[in-house]
C-alpha positions as a printed Julia matrix, in Angstrom:
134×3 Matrix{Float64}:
 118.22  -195.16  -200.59
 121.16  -193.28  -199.26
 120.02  -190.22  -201.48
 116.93  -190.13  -199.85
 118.56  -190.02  -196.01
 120.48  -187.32  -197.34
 117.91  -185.53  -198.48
 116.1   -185.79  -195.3
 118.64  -184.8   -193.0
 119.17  -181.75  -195.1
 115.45  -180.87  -194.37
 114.94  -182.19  -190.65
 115.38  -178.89  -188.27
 118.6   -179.3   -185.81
 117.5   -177.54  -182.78
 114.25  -179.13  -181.34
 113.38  -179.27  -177.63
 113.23  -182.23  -175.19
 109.81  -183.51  -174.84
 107.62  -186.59  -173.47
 104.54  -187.55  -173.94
 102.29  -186.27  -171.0
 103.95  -182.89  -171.32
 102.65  -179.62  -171.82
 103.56  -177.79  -174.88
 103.17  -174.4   -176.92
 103.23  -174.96  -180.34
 103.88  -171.72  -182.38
 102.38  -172.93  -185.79
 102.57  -170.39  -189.21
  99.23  -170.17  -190.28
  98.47  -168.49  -193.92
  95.03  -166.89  -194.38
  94.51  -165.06  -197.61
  98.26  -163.53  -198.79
  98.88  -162.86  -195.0
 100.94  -165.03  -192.8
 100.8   -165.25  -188.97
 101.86  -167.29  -185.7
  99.12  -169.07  -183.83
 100.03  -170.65  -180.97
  98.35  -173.87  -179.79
  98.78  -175.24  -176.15
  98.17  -178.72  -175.17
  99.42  -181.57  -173.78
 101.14  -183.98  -175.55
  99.4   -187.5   -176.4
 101.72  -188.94  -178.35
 104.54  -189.01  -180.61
 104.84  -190.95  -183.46
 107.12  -192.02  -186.44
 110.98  -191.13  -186.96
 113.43  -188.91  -188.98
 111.62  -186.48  -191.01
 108.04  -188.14  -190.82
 108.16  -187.89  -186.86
 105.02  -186.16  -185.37
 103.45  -185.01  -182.55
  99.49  -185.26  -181.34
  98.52  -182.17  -179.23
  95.14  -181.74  -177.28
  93.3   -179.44  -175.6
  89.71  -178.06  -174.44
  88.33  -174.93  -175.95
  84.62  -173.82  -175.03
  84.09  -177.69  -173.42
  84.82  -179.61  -176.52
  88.42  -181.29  -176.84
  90.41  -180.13  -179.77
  93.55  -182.26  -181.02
  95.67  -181.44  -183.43
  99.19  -183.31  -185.34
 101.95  -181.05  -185.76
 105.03  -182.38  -188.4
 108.14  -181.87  -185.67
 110.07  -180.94  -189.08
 107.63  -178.69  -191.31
 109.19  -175.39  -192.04
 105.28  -173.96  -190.86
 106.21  -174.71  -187.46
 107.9   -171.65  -185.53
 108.98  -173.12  -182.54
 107.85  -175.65  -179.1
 107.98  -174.42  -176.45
 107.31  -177.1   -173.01
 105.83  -175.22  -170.46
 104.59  -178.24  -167.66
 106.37  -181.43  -167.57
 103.96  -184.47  -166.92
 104.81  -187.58  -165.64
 102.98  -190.63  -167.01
 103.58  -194.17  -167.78
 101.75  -194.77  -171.25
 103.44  -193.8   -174.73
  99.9   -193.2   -175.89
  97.34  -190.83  -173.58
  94.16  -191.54  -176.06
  92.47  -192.46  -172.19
  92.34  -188.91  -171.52
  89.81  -188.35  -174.61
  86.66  -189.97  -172.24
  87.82  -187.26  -169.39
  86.76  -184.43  -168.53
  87.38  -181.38  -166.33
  90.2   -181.94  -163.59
  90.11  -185.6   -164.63
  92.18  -184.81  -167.94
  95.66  -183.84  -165.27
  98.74  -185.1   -165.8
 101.08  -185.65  -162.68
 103.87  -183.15  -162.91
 107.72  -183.19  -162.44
 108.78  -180.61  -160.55
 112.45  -179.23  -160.97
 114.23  -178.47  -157.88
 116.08  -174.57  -157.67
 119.0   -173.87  -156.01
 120.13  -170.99  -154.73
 122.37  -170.12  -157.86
 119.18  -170.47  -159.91
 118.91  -166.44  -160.08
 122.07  -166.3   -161.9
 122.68  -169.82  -163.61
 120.04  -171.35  -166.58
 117.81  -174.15  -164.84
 119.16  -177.33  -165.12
 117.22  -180.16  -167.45
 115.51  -183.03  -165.44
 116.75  -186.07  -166.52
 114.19  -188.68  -167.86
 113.84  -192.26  -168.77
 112.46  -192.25  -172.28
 113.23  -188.66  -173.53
 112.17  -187.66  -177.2
């Protein structure tokens, strides 16, 4: 079993943001149509997150054209370009499935708001600290 941990942490990606559930992410996923490659980017908020090591994932959801749309994203699949959290949400579930039956302004998450000081112009803006960080 200790060939297969090695394995896996030879695949698992090193440098992945700080996330929670509740949040709101872009997801810059490769996408392969035909012999041509591209980036599509997919912005949601985050309903859950499950599993661990390589197998950990990520359940994104949004609305397009009235209809909710939710995807899984692998956190470790080489087809994923990058995450990128724009909107941190404050919520006290590990699973948001409730917002599925909501619709319009009733699908908001609370945010957290980060406070600037007045070095902010000149420094990189500090992380918020959180409970149950991913």
């Amino acid at each position: 079993m200790d060939i297969i941990r090695k394995l896996e942490a030879e695949q698992m990606k090193q440098e992945l943001p700080t996330f929670s559930v509740g949040d709101t992410v872009k997801v810059s996923y490769q996408i392969r149509e035909g012999d041509k490659e591209r980036v599509q980017i997919f912005q949601g908020t985050v309903l859950g997150v499950r599993g661990s090591g390589i197998r950990r994932t990520m359940k994104v959801r949004r609305i397009v054209a009235g209809e909710g749309v939710e995807r899984t994203f692998p956190l470790h699949s080489p087809k994923l370009a990058g995450i990128e959290v724009t909107r941190m949400g404050r919520v006290r579930r590990a699973k948001l499935y409730y917002l599925r039956q909501r619709v319009g302004k009733a699908t908001r998450v609370k945010q957290i708001f980060v406070k600037k000081t007045k070095k902010a112009a000149t420094e990189p803006e500090p992380e918020p600290t959180r409970s149950a960080a991913v």
